[in-house]
C-alpha positions in Angstrom: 0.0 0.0 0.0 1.5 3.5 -1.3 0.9 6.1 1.8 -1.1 9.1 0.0 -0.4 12.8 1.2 -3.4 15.2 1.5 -2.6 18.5 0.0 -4.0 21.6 -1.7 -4.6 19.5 -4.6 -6.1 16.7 -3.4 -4.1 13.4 -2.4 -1.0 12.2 -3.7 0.1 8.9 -3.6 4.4 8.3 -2.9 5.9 6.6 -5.7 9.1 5.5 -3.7 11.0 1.9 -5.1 14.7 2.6 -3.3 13.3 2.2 -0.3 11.4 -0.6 1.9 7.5 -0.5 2.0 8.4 -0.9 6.3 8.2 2.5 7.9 8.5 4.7 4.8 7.0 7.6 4.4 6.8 11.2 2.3 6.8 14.3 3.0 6.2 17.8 1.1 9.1 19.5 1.1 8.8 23.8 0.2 5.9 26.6 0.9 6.8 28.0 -2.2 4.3 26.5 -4.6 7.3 23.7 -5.2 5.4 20.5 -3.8 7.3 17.8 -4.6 7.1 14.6 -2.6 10.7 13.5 -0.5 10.8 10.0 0.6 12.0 9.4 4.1 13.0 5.9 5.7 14.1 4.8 9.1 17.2 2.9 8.8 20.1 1.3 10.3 23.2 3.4 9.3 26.0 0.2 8.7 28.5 2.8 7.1 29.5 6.8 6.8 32.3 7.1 4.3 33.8 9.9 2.5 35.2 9.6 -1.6 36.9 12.3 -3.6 35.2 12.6 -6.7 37.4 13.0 -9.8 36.5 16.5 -9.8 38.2 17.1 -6.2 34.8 17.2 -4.6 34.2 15.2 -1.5 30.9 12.8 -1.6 29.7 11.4 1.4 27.9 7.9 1.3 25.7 6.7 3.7 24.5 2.5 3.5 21.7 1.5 5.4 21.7 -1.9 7.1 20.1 -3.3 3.6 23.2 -1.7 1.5 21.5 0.9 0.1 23.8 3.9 -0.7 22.5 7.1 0.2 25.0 10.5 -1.0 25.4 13.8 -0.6 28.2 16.6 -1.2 26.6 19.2 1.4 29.1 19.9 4.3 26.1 20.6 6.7 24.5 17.0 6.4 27.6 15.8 6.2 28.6 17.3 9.8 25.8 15.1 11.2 27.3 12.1 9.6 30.2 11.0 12.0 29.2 8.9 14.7 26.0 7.4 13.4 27.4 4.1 12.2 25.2 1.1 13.8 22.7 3.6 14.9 19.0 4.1 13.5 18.1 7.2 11.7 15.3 9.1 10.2 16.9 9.8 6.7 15.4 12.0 4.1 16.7 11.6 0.2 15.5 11.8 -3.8 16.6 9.3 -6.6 17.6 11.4 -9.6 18.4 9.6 -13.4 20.9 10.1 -14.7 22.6 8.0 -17.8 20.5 5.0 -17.2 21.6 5.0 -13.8 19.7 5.9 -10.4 22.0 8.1 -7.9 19.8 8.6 -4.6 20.6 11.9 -2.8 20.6 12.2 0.6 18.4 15.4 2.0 18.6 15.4 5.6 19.5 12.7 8.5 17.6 12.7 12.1 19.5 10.4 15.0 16.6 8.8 16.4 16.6 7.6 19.5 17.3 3.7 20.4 14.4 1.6 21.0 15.7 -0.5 24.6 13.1 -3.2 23.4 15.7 -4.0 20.4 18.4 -4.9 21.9 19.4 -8.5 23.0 20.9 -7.4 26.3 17.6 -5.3 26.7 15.7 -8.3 26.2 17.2 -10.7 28.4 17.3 -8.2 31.4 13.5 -7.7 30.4 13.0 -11.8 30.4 15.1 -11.9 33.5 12.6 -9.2 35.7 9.7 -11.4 34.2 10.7 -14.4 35.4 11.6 -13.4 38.7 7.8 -11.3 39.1 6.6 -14.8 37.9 8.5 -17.0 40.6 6.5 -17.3 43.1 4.0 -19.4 40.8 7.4 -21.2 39.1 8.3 -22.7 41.9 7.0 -25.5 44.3 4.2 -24.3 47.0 6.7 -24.8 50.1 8.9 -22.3 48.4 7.6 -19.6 50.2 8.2 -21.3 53.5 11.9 -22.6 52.7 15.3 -21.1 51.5 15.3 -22.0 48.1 19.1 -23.1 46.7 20.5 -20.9 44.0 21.3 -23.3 41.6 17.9 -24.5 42.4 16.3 -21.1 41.8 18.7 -20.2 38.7 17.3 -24.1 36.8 13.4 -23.4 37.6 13.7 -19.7 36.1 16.0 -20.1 33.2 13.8 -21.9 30.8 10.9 -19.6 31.7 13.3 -16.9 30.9 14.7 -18.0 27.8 10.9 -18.2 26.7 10.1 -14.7 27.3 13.5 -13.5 25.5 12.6 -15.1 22.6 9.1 -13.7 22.7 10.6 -10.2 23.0 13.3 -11.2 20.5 10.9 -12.6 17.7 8.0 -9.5 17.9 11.1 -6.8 17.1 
């Protein structure tokens, strides 16, 4: 399903195939009268690398996670660029032709900010609070009563835990 943009001439439909149908989006960029529709995607930034050009210019290439190159020669998006490798961003950009080829320009770039849900560590301390809210019904009645063993504790949570990791794990 193409996301559609309402606007002063009615709704416009995105047209975008560099990017994912999973969270893309448009936007209208200009007041001016210019409306013309700017594709933005959240994605994992795997790389940040500058090339001279033959001409002496610097071009800065951004890849996404899916190795999708994303450039630009503006020094003010490219001041944004350093330290966003293995991060997600909000990236703005426009595919131009040129010569039979595609080149996909990079308009803007948003750090966003990290999701604790993603991360493996994030989920096993999430799988670990679960399963030790969810103890006092894992274990044997007289629990309560007794000093339960550590090793004894550790082998009734752990497979409840490992569950609820990969439940957290599988719905990112």
């Amino acid at each position: 399903m193409l996301p559609t943009l309402m606007g002063g001439g009615g709704a416009r439909a995105c047209t975008d195939t560099a990017v994912s149908r999973r969270r893309r989006r448009c936007v209208i960029r200009g007041n001016s009268g210019n409306d013309s529709l700017v594709p933005e995607a959240e994605v994992q930034i795997a790389n940040v690398k500058a090339v001279k050009t033959r001409s002496g210019n610097t071009r800065f290439v951004v890849v996404d996670g899916m190795g999708r190159e994303y450039s630009t020669f503006k020094e003010q998006i490219a001041a944004k660029l350093p330290g966003l490798e293995g991060k997600r961003a909000r990236i703005k950009f426009h595919e131009q032709e040129r010569g039979g080829f595609t080149n996909v320009y990079l308009d803007g770039v948003e750090l966003l900010e990290e999701d604790e849900s993603t991360s493996p560590r994030d989920a096993d301390e999430a799988a670990w609070k679960t399963a030790m809210e969810a103890a006092p019904y894992l274990l044997s009645p007289d629990a309560a009563e007794r000093a339960v063993p550590p090793e004894e504790l550790f082998d009734k949570l752990q497979p409840f835990k490992e569950l609820v990791a990969d439940d957290i794990e599988r719905d990112d």
